[in-house]
Residue frames as a rotation matrix with the C-alpha (Angstrom) as fourth column:
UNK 1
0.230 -0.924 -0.304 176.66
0.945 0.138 0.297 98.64
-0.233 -0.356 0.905 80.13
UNK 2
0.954 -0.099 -0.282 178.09
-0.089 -0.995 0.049 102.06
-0.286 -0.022 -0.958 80.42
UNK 3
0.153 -0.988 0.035 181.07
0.970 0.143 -0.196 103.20
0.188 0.064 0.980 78.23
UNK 4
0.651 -0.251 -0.716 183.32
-0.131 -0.967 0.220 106.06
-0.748 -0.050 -0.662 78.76
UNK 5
0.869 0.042 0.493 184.21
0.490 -0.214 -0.845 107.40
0.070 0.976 -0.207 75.48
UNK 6
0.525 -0.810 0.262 187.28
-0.098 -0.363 -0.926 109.02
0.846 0.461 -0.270 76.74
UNK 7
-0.443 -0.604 -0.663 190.25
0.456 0.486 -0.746 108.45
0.772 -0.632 0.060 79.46
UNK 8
0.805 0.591 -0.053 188.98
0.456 -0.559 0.693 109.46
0.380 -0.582 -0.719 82.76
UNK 9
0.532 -0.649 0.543 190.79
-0.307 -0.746 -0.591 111.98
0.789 0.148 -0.596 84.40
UNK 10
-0.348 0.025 -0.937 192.85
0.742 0.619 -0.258 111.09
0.574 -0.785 -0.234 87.33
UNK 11
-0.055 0.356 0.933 191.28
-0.414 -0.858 0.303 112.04
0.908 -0.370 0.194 90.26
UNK 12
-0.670 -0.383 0.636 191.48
-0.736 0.455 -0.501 110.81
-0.098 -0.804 -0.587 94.27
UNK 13
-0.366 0.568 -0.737 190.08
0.110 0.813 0.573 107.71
0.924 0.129 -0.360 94.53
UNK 14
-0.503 0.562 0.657 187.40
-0.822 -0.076 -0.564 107.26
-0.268 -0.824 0.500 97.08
UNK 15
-0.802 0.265 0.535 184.85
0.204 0.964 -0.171 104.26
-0.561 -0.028 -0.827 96.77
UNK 16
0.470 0.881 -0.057 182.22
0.306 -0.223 -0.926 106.39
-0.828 0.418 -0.374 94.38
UNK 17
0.622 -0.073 -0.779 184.57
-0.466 -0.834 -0.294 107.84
-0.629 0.546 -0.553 91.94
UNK 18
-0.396 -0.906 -0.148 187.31
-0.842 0.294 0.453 106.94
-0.367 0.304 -0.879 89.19
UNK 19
-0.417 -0.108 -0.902 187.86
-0.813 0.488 0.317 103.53
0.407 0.866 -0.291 87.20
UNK 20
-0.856 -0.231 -0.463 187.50
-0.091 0.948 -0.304 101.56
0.510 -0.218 -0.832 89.64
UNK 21
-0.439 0.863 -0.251 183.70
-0.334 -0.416 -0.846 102.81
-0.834 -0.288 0.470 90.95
UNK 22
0.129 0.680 -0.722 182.99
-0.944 -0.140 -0.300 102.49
-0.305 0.720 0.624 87.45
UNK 23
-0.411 -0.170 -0.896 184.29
-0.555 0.826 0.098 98.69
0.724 0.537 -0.433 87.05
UNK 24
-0.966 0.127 0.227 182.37
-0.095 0.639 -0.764 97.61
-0.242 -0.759 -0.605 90.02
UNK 25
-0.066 0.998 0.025 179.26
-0.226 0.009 -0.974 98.53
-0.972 -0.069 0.225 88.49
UNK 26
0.133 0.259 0.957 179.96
0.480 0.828 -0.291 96.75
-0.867 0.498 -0.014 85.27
UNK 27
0.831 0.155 -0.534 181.11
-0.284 -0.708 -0.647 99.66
-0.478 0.689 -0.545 83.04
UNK 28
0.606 -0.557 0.567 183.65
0.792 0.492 -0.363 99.95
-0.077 0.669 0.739 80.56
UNK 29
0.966 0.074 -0.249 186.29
0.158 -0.928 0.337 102.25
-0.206 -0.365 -0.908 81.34
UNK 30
0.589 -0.730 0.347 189.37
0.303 -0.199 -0.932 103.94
0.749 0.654 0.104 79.83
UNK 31
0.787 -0.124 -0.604 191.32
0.558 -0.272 0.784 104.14
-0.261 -0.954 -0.145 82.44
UNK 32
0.984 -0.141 -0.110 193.95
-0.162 -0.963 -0.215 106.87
-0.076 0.229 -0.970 82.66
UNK 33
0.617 -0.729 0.298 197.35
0.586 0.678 0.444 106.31
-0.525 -0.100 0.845 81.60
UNK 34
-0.464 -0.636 -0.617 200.79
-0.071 -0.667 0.741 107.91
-0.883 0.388 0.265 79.82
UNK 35
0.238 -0.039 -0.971 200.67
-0.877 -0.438 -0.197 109.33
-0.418 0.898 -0.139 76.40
UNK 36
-0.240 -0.473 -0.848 200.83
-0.842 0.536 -0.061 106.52
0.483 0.699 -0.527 73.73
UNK 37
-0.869 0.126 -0.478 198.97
0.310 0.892 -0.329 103.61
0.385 -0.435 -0.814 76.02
UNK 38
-0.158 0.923 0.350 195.59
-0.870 -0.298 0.393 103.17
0.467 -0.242 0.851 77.51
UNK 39
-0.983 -0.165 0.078 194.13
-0.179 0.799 -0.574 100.79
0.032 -0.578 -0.815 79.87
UNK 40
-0.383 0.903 0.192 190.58
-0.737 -0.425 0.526 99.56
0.557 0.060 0.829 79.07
UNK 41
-0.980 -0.201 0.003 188.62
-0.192 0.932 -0.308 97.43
0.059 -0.302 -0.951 81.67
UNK 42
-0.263 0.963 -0.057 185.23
-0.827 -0.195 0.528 95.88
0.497 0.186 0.847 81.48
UNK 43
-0.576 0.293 0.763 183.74
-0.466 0.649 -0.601 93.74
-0.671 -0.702 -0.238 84.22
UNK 44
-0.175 0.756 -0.631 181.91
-0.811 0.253 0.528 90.79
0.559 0.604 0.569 82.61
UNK 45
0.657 0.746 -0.114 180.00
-0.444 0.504 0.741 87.79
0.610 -0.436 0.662 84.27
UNK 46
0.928 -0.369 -0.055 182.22
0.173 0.295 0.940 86.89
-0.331 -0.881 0.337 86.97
UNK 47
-0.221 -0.962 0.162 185.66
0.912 -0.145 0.385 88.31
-0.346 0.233 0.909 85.51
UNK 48
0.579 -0.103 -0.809 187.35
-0.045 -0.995 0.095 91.48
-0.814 -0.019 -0.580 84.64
UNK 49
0.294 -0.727 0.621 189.12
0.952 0.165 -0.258 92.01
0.085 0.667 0.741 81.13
UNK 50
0.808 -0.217 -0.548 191.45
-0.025 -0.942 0.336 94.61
-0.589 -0.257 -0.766 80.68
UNK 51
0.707 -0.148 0.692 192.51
0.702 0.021 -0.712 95.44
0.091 0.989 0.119 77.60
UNK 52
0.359 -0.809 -0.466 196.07
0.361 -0.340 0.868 96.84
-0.861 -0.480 0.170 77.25
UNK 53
0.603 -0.236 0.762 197.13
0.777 -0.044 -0.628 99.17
0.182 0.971 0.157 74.42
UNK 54
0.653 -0.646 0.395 200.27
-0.491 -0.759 -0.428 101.12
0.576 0.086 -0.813 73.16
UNK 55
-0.172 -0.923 -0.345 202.86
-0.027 0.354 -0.935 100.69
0.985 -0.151 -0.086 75.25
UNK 56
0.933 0.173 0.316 203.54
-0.274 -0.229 0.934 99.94
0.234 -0.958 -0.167 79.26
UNK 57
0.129 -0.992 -0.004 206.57
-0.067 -0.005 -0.998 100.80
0.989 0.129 -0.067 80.57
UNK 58
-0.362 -0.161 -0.918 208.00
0.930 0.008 -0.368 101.31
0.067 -0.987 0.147 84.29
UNK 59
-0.891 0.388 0.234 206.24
-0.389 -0.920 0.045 105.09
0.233 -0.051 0.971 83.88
UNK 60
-0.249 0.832 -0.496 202.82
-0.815 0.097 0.572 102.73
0.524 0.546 0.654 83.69
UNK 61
-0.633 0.150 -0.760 203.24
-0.037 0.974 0.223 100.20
0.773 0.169 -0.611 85.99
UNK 62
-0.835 0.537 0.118 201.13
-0.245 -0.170 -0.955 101.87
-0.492 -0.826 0.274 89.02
UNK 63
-0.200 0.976 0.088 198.28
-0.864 -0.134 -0.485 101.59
-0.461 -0.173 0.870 86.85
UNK 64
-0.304 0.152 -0.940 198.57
0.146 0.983 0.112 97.34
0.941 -0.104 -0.321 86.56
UNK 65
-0.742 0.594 -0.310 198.20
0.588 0.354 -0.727 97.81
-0.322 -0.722 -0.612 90.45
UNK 66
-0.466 0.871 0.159 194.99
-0.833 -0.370 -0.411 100.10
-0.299 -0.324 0.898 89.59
UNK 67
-0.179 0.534 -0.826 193.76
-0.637 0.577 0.511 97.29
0.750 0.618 0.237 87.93
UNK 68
-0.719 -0.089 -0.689 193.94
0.343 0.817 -0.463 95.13
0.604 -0.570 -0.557 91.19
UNK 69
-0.957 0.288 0.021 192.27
-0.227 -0.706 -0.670 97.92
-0.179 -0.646 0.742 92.84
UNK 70
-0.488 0.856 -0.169 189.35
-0.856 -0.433 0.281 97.55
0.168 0.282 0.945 90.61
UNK 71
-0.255 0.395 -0.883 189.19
-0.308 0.832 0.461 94.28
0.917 0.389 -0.090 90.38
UNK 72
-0.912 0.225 -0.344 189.22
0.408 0.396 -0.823 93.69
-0.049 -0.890 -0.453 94.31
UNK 73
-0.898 0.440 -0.020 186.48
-0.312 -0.667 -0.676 96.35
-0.311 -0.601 0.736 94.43
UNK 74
0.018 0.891 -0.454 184.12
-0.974 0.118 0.192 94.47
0.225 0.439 0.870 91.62
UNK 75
0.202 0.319 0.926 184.52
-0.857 0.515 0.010 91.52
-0.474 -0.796 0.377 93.66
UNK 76
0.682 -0.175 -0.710 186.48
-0.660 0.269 -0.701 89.45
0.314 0.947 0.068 91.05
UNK 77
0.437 -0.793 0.425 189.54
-0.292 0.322 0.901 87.33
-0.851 -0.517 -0.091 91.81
UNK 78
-0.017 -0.222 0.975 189.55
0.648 0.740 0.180 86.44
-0.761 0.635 0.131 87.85
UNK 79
0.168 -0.174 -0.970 191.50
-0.599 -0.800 0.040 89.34
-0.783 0.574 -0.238 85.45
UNK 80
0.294 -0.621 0.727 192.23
0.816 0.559 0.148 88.28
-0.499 0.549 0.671 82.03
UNK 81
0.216 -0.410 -0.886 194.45
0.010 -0.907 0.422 90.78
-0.976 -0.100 -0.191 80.41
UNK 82
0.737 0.028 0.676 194.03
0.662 0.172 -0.729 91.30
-0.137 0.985 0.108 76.28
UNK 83
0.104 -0.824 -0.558 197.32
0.127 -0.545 0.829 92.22
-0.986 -0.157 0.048 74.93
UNK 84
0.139 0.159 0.977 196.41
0.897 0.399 -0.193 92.24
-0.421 0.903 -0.087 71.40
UNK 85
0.732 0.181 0.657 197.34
0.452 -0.851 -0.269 95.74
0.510 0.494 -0.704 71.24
UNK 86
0.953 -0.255 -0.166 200.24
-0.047 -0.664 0.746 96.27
-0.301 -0.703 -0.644 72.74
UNK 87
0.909 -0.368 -0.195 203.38
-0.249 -0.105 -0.963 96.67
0.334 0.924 -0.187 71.21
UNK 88
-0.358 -0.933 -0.029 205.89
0.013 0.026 -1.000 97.11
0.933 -0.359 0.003 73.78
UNK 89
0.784 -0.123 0.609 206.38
-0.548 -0.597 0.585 96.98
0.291 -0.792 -0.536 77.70
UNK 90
0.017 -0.999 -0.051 209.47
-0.503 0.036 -0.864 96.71
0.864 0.040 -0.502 79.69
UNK 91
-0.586 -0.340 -0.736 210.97
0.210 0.813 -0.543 94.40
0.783 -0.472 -0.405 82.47
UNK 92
-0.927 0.104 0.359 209.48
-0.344 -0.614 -0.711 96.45
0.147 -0.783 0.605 85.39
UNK 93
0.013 0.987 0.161 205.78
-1.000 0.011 0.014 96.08
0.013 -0.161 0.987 84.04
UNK 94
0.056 0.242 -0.969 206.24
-0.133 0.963 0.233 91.98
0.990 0.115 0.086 83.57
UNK 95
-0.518 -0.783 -0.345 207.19
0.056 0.371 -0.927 91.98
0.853 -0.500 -0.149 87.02
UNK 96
-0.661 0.663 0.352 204.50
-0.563 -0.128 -0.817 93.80
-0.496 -0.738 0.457 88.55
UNK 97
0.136 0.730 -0.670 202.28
-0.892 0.384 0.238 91.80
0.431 0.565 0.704 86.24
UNK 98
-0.495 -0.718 -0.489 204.14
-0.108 0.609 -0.786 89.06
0.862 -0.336 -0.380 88.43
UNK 99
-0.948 -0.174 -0.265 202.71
0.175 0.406 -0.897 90.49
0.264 -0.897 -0.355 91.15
UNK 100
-0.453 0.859 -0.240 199.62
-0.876 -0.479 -0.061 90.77
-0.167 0.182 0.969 90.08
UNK 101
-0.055 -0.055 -0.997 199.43
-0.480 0.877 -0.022 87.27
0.876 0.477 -0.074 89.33
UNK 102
-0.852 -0.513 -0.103 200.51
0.149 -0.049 -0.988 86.46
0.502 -0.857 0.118 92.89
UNK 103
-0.843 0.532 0.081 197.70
-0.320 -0.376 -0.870 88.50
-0.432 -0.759 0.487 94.82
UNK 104
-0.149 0.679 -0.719 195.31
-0.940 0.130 0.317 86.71
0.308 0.723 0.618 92.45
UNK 105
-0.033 -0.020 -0.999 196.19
-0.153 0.988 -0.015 83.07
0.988 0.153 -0.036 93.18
UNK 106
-0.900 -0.285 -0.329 196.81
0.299 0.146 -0.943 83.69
0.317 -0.947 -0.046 96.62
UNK 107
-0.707 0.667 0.234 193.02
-0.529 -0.280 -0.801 84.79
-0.469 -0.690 0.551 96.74
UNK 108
-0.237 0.673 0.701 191.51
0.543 0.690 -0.479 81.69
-0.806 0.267 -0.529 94.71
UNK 109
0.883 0.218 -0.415 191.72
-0.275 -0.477 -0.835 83.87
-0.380 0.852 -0.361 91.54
UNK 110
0.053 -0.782 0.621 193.88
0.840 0.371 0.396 83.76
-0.540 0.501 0.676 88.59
UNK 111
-0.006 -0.192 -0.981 195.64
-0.234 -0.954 0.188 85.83
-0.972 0.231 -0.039 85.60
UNK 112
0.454 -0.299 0.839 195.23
0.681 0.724 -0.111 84.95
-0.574 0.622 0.532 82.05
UNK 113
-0.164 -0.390 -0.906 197.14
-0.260 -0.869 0.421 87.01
-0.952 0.304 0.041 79.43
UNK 114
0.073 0.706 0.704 195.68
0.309 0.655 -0.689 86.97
-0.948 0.268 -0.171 75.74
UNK 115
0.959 0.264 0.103 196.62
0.198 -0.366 -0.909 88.13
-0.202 0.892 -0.403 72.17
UNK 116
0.293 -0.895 -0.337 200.45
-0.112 -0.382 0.918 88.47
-0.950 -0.231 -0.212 73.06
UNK 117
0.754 -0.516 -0.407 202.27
-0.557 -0.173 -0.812 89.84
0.348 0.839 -0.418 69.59
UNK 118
0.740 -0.646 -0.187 205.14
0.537 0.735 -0.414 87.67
0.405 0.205 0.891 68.64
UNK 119
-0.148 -0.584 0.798 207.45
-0.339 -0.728 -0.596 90.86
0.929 -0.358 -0.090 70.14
UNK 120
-0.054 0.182 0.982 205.75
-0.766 -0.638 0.076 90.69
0.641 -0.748 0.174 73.24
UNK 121
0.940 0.144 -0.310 205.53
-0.041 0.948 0.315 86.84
0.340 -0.284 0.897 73.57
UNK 122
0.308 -0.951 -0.022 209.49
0.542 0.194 -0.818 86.91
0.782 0.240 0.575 72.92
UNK 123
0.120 -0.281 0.952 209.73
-0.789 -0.610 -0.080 89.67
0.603 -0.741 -0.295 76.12
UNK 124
0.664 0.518 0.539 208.05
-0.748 0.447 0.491 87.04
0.013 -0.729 0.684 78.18
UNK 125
0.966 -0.027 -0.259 209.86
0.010 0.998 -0.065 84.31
0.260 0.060 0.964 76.91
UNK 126
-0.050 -0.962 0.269 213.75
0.018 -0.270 -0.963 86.09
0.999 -0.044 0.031 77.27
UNK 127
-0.406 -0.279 0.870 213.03
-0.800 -0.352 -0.486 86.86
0.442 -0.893 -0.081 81.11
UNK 128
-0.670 0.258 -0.696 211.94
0.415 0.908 -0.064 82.57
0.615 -0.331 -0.716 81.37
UNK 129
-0.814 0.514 0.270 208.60
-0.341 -0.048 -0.939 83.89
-0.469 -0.857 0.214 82.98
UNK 130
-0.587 0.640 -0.496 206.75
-0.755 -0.212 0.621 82.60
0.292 0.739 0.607 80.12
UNK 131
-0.503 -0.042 -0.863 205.71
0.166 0.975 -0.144 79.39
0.848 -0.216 -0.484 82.14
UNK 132
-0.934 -0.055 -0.353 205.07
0.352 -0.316 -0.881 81.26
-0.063 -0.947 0.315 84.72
UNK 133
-0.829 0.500 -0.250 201.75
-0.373 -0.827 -0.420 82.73
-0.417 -0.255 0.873 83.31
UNK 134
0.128 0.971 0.202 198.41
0.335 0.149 -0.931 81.43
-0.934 0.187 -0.306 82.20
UNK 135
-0.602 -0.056 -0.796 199.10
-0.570 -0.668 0.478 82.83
-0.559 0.742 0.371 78.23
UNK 136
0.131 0.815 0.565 196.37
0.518 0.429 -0.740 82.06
-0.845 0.389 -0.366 75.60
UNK 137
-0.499 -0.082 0.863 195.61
0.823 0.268 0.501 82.72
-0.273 0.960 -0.067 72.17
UNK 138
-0.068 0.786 0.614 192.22
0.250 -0.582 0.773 84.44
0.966 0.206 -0.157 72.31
UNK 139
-0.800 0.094 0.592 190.42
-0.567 -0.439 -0.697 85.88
0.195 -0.894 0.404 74.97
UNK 140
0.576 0.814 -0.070 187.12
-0.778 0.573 0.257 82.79
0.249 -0.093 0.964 74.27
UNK 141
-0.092 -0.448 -0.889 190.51
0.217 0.863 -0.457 80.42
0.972 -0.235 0.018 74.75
UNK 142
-0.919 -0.093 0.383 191.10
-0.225 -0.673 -0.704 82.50
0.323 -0.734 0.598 78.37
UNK 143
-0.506 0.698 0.507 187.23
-0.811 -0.183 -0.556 82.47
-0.295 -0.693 0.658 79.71
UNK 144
0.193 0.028 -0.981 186.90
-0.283 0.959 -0.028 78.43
0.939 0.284 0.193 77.91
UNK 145
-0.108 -0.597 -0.795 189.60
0.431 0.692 -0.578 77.57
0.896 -0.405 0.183 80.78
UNK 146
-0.879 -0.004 0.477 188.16
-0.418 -0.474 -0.775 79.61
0.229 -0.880 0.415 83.31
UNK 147
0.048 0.995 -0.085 185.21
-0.951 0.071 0.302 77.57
0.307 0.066 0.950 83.10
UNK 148
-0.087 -0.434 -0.897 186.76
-0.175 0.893 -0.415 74.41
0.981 0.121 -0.153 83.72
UNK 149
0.831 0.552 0.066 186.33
-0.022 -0.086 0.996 72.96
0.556 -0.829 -0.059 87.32
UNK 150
-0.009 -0.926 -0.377 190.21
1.000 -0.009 0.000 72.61
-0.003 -0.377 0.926 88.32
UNK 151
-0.191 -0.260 0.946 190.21
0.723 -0.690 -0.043 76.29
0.664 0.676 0.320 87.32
UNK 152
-0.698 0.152 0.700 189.78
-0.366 -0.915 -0.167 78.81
0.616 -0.373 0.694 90.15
């Protein structure tokens, strides 16, 4: 597995280049993001994780849809999203996380969401969307229930 050791810059995307080149071929990749947040995603046996740290605000939420990008491109339909580092994000990003969810299920794929701080649980849980998502404990609770046959 191939890591990159530091954010990649952004740069146009094309189908050889960028995070999402590098999560189709199974790497691990910092993907680029504001000051004070990072987006890390690693493609593993038939899912994508994608580790979320620092904050994501409504400055950050284009790069939840890069995360679809990649994930369409490494032929996934199945993201689980470790929040075990994240401190804060703000209505905007649950929402596109909403629709991220969405363009998942509607293609026989799914979202879990994994490590949510007691802050970040309490976001979810004020804007009643906590039901609404697939939330786990761990990330072995997450790729347990993705194993299941009802499951995707």
């Amino acid at each position: 597995m191939t890591v990159l050791d530091a954010p990649v810059p952004k740069a146009p995307r094309g189908p050889k280049s960028g995070p999402t080149a590098a999560a189709a071929h199974g790497a691990e990749v910092l993907a680029p993001a504001p000051a004070g947040s990072t987006i890390r995603l690693e493609r593993r046996d038939g899912y994508l994780v994608a580790a979320l740290r620092g904050e994501i605000s409504s400055d950050a939420v284009d790069h939840l849809a890069d995360l679809t990008e990649a994930l369409a491109v490494a032929g996934g339909r199945r993201l689980i999203l470790d929040m075990s580092r994240l401190y804060d994000l703000d209505e905007a990003a649950i929402a596109q996380l909403g629709v991220l969810r969405d363009n998942l299920v509607a293609d026989s794929g799914g979202l879990w969401l994994t490590g949510l701080r007691p802050w970040v649980r309490r976001l979810f849980e004020h804007m009643c969307t906590k039901d609404a998502f697939r939330i786990r404990r761990t990330l072995a609770d997450a790729v347990a229930e993705m194993a299941l046959p009802e499951v995707c």
